[in-house]
Each structure stands twice: as structure tokens, then as C-alpha cells.
TORKOL-4160 file (C-alpha; in steps of 0.2 Angstrom, whole numbers, padded with zeros to 4 digits, m for minus):
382
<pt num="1" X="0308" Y="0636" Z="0022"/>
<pt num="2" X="0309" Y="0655" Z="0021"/>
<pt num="3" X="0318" Y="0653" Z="0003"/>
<pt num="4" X="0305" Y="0643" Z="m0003"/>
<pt num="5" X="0292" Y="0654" Z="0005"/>
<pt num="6" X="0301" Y="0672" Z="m0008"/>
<pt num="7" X="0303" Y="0659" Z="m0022"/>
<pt num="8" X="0283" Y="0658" Z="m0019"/>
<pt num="9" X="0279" Y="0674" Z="m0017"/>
<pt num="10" X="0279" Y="0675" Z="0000"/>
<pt num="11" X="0285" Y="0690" Z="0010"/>
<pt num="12" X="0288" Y="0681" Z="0026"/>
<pt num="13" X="0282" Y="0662" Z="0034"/>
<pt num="14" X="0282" Y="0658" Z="0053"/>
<pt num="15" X="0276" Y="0647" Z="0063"/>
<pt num="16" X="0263" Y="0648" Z="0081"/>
<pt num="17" X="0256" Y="0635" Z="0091"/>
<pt num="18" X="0239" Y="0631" Z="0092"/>
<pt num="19" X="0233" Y="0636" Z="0109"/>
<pt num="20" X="0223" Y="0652" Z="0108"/>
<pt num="21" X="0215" Y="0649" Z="0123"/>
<pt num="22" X="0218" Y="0670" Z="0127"/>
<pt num="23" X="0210" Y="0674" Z="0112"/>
<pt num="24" X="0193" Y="0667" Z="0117"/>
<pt num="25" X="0184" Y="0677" Z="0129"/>
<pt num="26" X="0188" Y="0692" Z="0116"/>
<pt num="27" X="0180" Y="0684" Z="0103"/>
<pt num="28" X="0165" Y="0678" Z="0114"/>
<pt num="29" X="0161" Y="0697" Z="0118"/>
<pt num="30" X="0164" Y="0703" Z="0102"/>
<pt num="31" X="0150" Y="0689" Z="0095"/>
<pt num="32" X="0140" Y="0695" Z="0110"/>
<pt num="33" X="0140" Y="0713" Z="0106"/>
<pt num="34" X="0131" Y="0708" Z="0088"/>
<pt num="35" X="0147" Y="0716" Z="0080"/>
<pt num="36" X="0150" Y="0701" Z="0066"/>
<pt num="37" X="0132" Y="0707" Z="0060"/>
<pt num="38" X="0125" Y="0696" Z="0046"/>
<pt num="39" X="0140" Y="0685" Z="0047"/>
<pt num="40" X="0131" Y="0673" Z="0054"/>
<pt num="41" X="0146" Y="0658" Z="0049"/>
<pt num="42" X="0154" Y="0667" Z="0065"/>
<pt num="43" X="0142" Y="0663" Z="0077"/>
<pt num="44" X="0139" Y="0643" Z="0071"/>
<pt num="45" X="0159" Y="0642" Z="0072"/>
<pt num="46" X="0160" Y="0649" Z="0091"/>
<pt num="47" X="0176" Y="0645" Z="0100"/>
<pt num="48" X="0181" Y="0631" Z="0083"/>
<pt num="49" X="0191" Y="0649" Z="0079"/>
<pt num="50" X="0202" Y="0649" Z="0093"/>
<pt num="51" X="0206" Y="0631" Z="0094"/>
<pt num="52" X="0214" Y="0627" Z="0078"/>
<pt num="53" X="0214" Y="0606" Z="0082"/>
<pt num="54" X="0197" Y="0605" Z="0082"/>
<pt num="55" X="0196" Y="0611" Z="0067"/>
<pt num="56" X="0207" Y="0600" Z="0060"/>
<pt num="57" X="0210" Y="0585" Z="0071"/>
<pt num="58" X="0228" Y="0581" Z="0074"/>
<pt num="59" X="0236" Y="0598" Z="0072"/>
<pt num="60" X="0248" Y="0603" Z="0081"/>
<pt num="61" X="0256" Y="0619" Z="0072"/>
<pt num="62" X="0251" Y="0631" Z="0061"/>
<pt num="63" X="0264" Y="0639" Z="0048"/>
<pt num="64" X="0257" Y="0655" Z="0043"/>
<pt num="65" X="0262" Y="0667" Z="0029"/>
<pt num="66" X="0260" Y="0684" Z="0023"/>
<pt num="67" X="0261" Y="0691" Z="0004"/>
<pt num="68" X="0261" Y="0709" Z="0000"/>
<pt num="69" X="0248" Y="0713" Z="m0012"/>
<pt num="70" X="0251" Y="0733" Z="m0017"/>
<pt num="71" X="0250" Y="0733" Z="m0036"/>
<pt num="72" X="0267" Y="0743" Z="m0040"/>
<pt num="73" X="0259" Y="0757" Z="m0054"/>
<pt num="74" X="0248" Y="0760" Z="m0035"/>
<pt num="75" X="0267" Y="0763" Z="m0030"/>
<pt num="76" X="0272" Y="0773" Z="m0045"/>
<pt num="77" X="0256" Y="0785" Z="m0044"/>
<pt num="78" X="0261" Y="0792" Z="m0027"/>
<pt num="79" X="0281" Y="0791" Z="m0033"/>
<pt num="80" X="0294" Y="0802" Z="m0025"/>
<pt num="81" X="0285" Y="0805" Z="m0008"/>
<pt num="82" X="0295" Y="0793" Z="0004"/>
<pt num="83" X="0299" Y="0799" Z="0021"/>
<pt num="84" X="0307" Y="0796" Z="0036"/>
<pt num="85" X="0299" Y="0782" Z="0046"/>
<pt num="86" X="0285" Y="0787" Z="0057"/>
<pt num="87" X="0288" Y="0792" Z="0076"/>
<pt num="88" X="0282" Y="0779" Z="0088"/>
<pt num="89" X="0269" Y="0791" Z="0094"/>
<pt num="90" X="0261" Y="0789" Z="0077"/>
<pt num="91" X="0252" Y="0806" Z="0067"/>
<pt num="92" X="0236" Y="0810" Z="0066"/>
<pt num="93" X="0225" Y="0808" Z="0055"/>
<pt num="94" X="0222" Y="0825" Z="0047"/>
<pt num="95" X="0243" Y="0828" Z="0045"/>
<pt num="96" X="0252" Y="0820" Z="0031"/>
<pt num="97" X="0267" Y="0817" Z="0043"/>
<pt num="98" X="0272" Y="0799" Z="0040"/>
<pt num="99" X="0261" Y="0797" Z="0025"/>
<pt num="100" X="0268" Y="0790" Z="0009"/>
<pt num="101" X="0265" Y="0797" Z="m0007"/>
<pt num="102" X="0254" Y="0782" Z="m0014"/>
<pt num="103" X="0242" Y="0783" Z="0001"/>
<pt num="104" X="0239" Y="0803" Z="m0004"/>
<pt num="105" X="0235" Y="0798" Z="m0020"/>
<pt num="106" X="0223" Y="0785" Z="m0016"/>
<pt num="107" X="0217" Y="0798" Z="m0002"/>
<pt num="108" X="0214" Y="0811" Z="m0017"/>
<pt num="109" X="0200" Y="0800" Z="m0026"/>
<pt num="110" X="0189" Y="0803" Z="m0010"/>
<pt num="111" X="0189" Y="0821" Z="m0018"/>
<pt num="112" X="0182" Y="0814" Z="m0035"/>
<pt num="113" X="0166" Y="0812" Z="m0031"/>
<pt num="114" X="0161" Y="0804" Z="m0047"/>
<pt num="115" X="0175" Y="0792" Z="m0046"/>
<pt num="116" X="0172" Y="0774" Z="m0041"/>
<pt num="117" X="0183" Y="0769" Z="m0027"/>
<pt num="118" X="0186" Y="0748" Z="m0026"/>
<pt num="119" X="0198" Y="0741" Z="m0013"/>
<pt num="120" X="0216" Y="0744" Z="m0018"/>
<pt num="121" X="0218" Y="0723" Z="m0013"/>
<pt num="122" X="0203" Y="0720" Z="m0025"/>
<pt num="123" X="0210" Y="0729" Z="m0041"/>
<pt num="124" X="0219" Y="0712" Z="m0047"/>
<pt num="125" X="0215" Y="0692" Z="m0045"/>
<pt num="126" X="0207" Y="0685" Z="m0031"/>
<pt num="127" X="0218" Y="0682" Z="m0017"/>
<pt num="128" X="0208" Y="0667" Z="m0011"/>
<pt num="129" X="0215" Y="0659" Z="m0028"/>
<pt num="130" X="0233" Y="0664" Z="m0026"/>
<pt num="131" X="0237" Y="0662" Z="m0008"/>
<pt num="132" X="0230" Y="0643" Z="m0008"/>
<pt num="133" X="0240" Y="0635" Z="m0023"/>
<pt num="134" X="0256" Y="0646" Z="m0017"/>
<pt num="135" X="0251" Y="0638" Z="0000"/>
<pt num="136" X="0251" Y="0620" Z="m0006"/>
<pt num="137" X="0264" Y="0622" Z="m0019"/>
<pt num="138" X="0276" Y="0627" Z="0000"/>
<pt num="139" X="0267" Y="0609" Z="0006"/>
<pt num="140" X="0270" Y="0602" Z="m0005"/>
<pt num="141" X="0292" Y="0607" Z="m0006"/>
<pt num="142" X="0291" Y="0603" Z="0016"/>
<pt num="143" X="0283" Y="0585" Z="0010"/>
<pt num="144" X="0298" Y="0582" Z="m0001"/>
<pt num="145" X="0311" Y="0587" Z="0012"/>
<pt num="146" X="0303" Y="0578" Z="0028"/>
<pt num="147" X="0292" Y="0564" Z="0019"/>
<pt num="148" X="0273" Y="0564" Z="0019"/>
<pt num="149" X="0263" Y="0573" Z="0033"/>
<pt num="150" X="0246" Y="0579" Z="0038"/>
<pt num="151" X="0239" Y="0597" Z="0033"/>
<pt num="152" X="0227" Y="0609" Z="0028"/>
<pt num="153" X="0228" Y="0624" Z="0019"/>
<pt num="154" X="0216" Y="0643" Z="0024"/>
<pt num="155" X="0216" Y="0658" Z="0017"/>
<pt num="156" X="0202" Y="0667" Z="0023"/>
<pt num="157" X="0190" Y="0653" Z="0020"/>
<pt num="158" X="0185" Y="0645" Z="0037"/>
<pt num="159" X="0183" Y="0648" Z="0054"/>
<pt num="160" X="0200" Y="0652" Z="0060"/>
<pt num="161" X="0210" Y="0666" Z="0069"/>
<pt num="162" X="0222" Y="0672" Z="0053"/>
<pt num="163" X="0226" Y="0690" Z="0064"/>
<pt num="164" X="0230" Y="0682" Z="0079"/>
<pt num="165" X="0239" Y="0667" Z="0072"/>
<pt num="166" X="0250" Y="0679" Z="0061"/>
<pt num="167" X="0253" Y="0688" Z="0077"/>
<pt num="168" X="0260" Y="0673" Z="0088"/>
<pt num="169" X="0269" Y="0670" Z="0074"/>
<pt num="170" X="0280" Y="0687" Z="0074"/>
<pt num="171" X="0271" Y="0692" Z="0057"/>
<pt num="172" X="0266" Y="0708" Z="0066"/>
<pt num="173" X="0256" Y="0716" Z="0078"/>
<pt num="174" X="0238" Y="0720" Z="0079"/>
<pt num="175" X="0235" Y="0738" Z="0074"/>
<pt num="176" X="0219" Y="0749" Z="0083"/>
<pt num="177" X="0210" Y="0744" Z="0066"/>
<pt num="178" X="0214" Y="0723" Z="0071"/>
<pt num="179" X="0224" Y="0722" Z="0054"/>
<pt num="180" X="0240" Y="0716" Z="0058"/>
<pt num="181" X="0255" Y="0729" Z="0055"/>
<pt num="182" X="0273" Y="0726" Z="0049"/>
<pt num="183" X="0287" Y="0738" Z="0054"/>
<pt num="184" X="0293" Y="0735" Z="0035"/>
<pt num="185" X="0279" Y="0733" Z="0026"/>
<pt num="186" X="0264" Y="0741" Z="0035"/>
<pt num="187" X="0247" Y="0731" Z="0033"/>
<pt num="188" X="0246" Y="0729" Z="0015"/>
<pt num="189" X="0247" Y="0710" Z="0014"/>
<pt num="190" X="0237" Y="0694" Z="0013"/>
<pt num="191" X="0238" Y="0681" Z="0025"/>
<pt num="192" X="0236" Y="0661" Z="0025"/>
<pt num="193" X="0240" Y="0645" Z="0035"/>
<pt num="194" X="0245" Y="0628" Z="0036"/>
<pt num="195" X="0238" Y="0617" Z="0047"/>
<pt num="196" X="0251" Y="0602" Z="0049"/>
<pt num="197" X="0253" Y="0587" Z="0062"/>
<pt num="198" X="0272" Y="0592" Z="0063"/>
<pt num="199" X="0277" Y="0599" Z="0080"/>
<pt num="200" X="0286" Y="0614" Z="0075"/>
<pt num="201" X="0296" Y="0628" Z="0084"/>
<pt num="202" X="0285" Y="0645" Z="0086"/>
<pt num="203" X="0293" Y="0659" Z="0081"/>
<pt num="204" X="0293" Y="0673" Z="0090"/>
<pt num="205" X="0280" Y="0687" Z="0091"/>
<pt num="206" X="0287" Y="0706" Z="0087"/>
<pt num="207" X="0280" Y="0720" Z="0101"/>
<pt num="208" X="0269" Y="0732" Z="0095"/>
<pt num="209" X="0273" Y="0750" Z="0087"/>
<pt num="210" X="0256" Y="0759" Z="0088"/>
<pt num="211" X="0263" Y="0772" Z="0103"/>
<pt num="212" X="0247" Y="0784" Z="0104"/>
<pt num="213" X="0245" Y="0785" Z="0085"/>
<pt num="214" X="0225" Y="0785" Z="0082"/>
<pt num="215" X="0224" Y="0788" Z="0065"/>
<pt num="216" X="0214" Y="0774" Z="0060"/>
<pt num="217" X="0201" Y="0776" Z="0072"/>
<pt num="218" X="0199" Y="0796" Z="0069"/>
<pt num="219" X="0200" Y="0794" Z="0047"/>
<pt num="220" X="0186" Y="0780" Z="0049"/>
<pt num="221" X="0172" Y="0787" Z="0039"/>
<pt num="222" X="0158" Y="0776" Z="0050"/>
<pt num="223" X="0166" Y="0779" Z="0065"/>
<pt num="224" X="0167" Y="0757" Z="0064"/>
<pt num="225" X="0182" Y="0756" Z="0074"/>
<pt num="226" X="0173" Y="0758" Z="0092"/>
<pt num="227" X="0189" Y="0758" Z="0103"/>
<pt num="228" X="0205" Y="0753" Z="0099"/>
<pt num="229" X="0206" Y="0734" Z="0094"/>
<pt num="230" X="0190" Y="0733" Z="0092"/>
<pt num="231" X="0180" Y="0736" Z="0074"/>
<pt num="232" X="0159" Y="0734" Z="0073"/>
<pt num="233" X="0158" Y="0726" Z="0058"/>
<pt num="234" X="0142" Y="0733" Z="0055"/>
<pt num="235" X="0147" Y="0750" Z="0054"/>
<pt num="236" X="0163" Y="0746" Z="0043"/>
<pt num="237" X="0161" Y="0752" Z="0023"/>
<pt num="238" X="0168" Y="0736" Z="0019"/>
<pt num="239" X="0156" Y="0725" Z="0026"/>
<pt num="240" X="0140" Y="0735" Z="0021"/>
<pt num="241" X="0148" Y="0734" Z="0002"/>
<pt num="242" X="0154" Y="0715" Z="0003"/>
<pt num="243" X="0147" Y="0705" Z="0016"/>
<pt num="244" X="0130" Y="0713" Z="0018"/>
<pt num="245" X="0117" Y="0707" Z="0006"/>
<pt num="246" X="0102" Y="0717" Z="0007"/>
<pt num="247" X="0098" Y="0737" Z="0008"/>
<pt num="248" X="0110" Y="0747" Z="0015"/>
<pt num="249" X="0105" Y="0757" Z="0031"/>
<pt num="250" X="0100" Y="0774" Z="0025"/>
<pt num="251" X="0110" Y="0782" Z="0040"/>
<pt num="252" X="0125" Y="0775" Z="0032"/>
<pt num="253" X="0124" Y="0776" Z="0014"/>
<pt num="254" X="0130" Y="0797" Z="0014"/>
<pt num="255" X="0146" Y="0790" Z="0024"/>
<pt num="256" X="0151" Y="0777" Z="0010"/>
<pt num="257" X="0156" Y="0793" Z="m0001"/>
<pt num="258" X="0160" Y="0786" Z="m0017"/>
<pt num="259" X="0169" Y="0768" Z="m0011"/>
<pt num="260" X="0161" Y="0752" Z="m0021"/>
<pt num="261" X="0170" Y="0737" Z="m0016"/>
<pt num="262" X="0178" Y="0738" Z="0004"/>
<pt num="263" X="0187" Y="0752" Z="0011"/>
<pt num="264" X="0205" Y="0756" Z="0014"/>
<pt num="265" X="0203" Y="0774" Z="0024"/>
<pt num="266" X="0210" Y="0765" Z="0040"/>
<pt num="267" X="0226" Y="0757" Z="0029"/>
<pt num="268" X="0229" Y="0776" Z="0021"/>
<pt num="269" X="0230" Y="0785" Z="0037"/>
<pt num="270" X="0241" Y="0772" Z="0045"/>
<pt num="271" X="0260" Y="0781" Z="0046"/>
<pt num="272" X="0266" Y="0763" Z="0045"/>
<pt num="273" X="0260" Y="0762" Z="0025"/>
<pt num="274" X="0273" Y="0771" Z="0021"/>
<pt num="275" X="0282" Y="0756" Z="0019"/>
<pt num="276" X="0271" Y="0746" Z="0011"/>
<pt num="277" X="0279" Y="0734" Z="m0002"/>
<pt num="278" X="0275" Y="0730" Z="m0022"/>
<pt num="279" X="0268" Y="0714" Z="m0026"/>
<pt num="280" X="0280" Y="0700" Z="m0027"/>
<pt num="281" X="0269" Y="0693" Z="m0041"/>
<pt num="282" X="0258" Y="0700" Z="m0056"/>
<pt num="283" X="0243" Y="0693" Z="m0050"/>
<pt num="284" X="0239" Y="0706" Z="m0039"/>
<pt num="285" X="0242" Y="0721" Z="m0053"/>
<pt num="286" X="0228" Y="0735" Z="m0054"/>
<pt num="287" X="0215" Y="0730" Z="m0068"/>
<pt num="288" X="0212" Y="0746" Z="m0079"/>
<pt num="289" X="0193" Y="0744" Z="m0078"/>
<pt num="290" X="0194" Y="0742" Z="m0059"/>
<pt num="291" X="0202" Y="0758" Z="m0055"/>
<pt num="292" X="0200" Y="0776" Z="m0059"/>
<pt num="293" X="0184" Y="0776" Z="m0068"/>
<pt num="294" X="0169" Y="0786" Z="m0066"/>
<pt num="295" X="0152" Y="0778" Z="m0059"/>
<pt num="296" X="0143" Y="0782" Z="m0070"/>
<pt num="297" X="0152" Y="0771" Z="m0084"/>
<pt num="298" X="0150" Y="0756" Z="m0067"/>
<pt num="299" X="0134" Y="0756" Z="m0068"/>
<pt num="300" X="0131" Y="0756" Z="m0086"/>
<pt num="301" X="0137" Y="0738" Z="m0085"/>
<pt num="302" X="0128" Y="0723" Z="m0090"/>
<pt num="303" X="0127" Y="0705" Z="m0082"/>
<pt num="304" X="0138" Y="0700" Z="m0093"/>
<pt num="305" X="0150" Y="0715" Z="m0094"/>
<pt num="306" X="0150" Y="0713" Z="m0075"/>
<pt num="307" X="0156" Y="0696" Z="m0075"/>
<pt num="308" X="0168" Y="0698" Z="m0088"/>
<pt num="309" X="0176" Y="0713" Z="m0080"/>
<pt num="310" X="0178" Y="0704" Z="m0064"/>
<pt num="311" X="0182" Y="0685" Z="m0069"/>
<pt num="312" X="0195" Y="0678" Z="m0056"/>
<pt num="313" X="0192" Y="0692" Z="m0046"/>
<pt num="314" X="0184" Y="0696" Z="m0028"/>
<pt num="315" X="0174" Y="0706" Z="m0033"/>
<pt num="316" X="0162" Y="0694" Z="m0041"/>
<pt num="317" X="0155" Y="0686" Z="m0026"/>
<pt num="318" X="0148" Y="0699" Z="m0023"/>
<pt num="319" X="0137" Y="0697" Z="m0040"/>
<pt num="320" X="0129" Y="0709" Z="m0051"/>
<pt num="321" X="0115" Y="0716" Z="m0038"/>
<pt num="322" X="0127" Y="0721" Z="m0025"/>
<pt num="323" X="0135" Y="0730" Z="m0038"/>
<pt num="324" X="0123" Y="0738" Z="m0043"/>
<pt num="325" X="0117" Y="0743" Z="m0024"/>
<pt num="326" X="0134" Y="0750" Z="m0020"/>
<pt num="327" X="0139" Y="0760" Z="m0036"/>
<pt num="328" X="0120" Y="0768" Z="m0034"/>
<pt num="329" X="0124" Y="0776" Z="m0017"/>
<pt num="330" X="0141" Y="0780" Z="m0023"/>
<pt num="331" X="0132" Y="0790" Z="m0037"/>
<pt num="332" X="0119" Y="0798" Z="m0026"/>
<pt num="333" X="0131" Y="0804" Z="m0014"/>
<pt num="334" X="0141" Y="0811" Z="m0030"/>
<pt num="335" X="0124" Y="0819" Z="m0036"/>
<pt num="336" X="0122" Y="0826" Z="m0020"/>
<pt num="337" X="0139" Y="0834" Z="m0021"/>
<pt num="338" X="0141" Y="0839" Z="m0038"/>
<pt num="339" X="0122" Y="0841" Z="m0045"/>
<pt num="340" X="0130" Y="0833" Z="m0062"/>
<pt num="341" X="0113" Y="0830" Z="m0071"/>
<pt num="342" X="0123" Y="0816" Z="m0082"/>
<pt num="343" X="0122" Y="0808" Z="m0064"/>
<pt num="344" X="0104" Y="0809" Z="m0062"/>
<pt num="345" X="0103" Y="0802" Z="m0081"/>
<pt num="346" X="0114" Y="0789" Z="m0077"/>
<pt num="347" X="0103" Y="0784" Z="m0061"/>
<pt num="348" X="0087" Y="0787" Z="m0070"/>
<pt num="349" X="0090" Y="0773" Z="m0084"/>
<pt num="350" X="0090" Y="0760" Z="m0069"/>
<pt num="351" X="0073" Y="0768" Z="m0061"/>
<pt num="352" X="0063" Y="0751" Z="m0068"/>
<pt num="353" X="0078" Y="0739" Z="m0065"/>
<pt num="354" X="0073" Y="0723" Z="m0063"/>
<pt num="355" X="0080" Y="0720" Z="m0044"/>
<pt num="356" X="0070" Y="0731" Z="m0031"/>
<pt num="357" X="0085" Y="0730" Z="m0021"/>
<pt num="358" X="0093" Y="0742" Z="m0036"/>
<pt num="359" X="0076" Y="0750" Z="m0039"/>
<pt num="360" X="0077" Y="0757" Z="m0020"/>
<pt num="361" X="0093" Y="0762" Z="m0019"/>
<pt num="362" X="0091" Y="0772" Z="m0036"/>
<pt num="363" X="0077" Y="0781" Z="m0030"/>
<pt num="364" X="0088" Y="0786" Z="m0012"/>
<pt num="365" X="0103" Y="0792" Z="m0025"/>
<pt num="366" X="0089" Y="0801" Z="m0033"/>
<pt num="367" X="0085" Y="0811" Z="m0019"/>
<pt num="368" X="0102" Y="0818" Z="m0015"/>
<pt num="369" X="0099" Y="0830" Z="m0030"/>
<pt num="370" X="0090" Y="0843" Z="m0020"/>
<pt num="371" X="0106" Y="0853" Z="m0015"/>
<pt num="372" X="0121" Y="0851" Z="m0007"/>
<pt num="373" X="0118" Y="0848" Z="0013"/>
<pt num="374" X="0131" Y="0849" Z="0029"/>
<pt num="375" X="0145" Y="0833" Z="0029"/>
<pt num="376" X="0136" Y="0819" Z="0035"/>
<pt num="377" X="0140" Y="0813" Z="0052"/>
<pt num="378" X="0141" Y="0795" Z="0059"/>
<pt num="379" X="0123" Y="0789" Z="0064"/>
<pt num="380" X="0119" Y="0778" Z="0077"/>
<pt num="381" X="0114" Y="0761" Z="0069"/>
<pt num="382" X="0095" Y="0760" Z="0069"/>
């Protein structure tokens, strides 16, 4: 199953059992706490995340599988920097000890303010797309070698424990920041199941490797990760620029910096990146309008121009508006930084936009132009 799994595109596949009974009460206070935010889908699911056979009735196992997504020019940009592998203690996060070269130069765009930043997983295809008919295309080579079966396929697309089924079934272990890491290849991969009626051997989890390494949680720019393991979504840049639908809260629009589409500070920081693996398949490569272009040329875009540029993307669910919203702090934390006056023009041209949702972020990014102020600092939520 594993040489079908690379023939695929698959780094690895294993296989855990479907009693997550441990896993519960975690989830329950995490809910509790409000911590999912507007993610309301959390909440209606409940526990149906932790017991994978009521979700789908009749499973017994749950294969899972992980696919490295790192676009290789991301790779070649940070070329010639590989190190030695990172200390069990781990590295802080203002040292470069244990950092590989592509995460310094993805670090470096936090210092090009007028930069767009998306999501380095977000730069190619959608992953929804690639993982699920890679996921049934390995259904459907187990079908022809043990005969018709039940299943389901996930990728992040229902109510279901992905981090903590990869890490019963020794994909990794559960970083500080809840990703699930990989001695060999870090965090930067996707992850989906199989949900199947066959009563299959578990494979063995792998310990963890975090030591006393707290460089996600000291690098995150919301201060989001709240302890170790434990991440307020509602703090975290990638859910205010993704999941979020409407304003932005003003106390953390100065601490988005110039990031559009998610956040990777947490995955740059981590020592363990430095052995993050190239996509196994093109899908996943960097598109040129995605990546290193200024803000100003972002929000320049059309409806259309928008939808073009991010066609069987994931970046498109978040439709034009969002875009819109994000890429408008972005450019008024730039203006703040830089007083650019082609900034301010850029803003300006959206003052009337038709969405008051864009009309009021504008007029925030507007008012960063009276001067350059102290680093903004992590607020409490309001």
C-alpha cells in the first residue's frame, strides 16, 4: 500500500483505529473556551469529531496519509542554506540555529511591507481537489487487491480529527502549534483519510521531538498560540484572513503586517522546517501572480481578475470581498510603515467601493498615514 501511496503522490500512509475517546474532553474545553470562534460547524459537530463511526457508520479504521506541498522554486529561493538537524532542545525564535534557508527567505518578505504575503500552501491548486481524487484513485488500487469494501474519503472537509488521527497513526507528533511535525519533513504537508469497514492493523505512533523548543509560540504575531498545544483561533492571522467573514477587529489588524491569505510565521520558526520536502507533484507549484507581488497591484484587481487569478485555488472561497478586506489592512499597515503616497493612492481609489465592509477597512488603512508609531503589540480580544 505504501508503493502505491508515492506512485500517488503520497509521502507516507498509515493506518489508526477509530477510538478517540482521549481526545474528547480536549476538544470539549477548547469549544468551551469560544476558541473555534465563528466556526460555528465545530460546535453543531460536537464529539461526531472524535468518534470517527458515527460519522460514518460501519468504520472500523481510518488509513490516513500525508502529502508534502512545499513548491520547489520556494526550495530553490532559500538554496544552499541546509544545516545540521535541530537539537532536541529546539531554538528560539529570534536565532537562525536550525532554520533553513527557504524559511529565511520567506521570513524576509515580513520586511517588505508593501509585499503581499499568501500562505506558502496556498500559492498552487487547491489541496481539497488534489488530496480527494489521489485519495480515491489509493481506494480504489486497495478495491482491486482485496475486492469491494466500504469507505469514505476527507480532506479537511468534515467534522473529523485529521491531527490527531495522523498522530495515532505515526505520521507525526503534535507540535506546540497543534500541526503535526515529521522528523524528515517538518510540517509542511497536507493530510487526508480513508474511512473503511476493513479491520486493519494500526500503525504505530512516533514520540514527539519538541524538547523545550518554543519558537512557534514566541514568533506568533497574535500571540494565538495561548499555551503549548493549544491555539485561539480567534487570535490566529489565518483565521481572521480565511475563516472570518466580516470586519476584522481593529486591535488585530496592525499585527497582520502585510500577510493576505493565512499565516505561516509558526511553520518558519519551527527548527524542524528545515527539512521540509518539495512537492511530489506540480500541482502544488508557486503561481507567479500569487507570490511576490506588491499590494497595491492585489487590490487593483477586478471581480473578474480575481477569479481568474485564483481558479482551482484556495484562495477563492474566500471570494472577492475578503480579498479585498485583507489586502486593505495589509496596505494600511504598509502606509503606516513606509508613508508611500502611491499607497494612499492605491487605498483612495477603493474610498466609494461598493462593499462597506471594504469601504471600512480602507478608511482604517487610511489612517495609518499619520506617521510611523511604536511595534504594535498583541491586544486583548474586545
Amino acid at each position: 500500500m505504501q508503493g502505491w501511496a508515492r506512485e500517488l503522490g503520497f509521502s507516507q500512509i498509515g493506518v489508526a483505529g477509530v477510538d478517540l475517546s482521549s481526545a474528547e474532553p480536549g476538544l470539549v474545553q477548547w469549544l468551551a473556551e469560544g476558541f473555534h470562534g465563528d466556526m460555528h460547524y465545530m460546535q453543531a459537530h460536537g464529539l461526531k469529531r472524535a468518534r470517527p463511526a458515527e460519522l460514518v457508520p460501519g468504520t472500523v479504521s481510518v488509513i490516513t496519509a500525508r502529502m508534502d506541498y512545499l513548491p520547489k522554486s520556494t526550495l530553490e529561493r532559500g538554496a544552499g542554506a541546509a544545516g545540521e538537524r535541530p537539537p532536541e532542545g529546539g531554538a528560539g525564535a529570534g536565532s537562525d540555529r536550525g532554520r533553513g534557508g527557504w524559511q529565511a527567505a520567506e521570513l524576509a518578505r515580513l520586511d517588505r511591507p508593501a509585499e503581499g504575503i499568501v500562505s506558502v500552501y496556498a500559492r498552487g491548486r487547491d489541496y481539497h481537489k488534489v488530496l480527494r481524487a489521489r485519495l480515491q484513485k489509493l481506494a480504489d488500487r486497495i478495491a482491486g487487491a482485496v475486492g469491494p469494501f466500504g469507505h469514505r474519503v476527507f480532506t479537511d472537509s468534515a467534522p473529523v480529527l485529521e491531527a490527531e488521527l495522523a498522530r495515532r497513526s505515526g505520521q507525526g507528533w503534535r507540535g506546540k502549534h497543534t500541526l503535526v511535525l515529521h522528523r524528515e519533513a517538518g510540517s509542511m504537508f497536507f493530510l487526508g483519510e480513508i474511512f473503511v469497514d476493513l479491520a486493519l492493523p494500526p500503525s504505530e505512533p512516533v514520540t514527539a521531538h519538541c524538547g523545550a523548543c518554543s519558537a512557534c509560540i514566541d514568533v506568533c504575531p497574535t500571540q494565538a498560540i495561548v499555551a503549548p498545544h493549544r491555539v485561539d483561533a480567534r487570535r490566529c492571522i489565518s483565521y481572521l484572513t480565511i475563516e472570518h467573514a466580516g470586519a476584522i477587529p481593529e486591535a488585530m489588524r496592525p499585527l497582520m503586517g502585510n500577510r493576505v491569505y493565512g499565516c505561516d510565521d509558526c511553520q518558519l520558526a519551527c527548527p524542524w522546517n528545515k527539512f521540509a520536502r518539495p512537492a511530489a507533484v506540480p500541482d502544488f507549484d508557486e503561481r507567479p501572480a500569487l507570490a511576490g507581488r506588491p499590494l497595491a497591484e492585489w487590490f487593483a484587481w477586478d471581480e473578474a481578475t480575481f477569479l481568474r487569478r485564483t481558479e482551482g485555488g484556495p484562495i477563492r472561497r474566500i471570494g472577492h470581498e475578503r480579498w479585498l478586506r485583507n489586502v486593505a489592512v495589509a496596505l494600511g499597515n504598509a502606509l503606516r510603515a513606509t508613508r508611500d503616497p502611491a499607497l494612499r493612492a492605491a487605498l483612495i481609489a477603493r474610498a466609494d467601493d461598493p462593499s462597506a465592509l471594504v469601504r471600512e477597512h480602507v478608511a482604517w488603512a487610511l489612517a495609518q498615514d499619520e506617521g510611523a508609531g511604536p511595534e504594535p503589540e498583541a491586544a486583548a480580544l474586545p
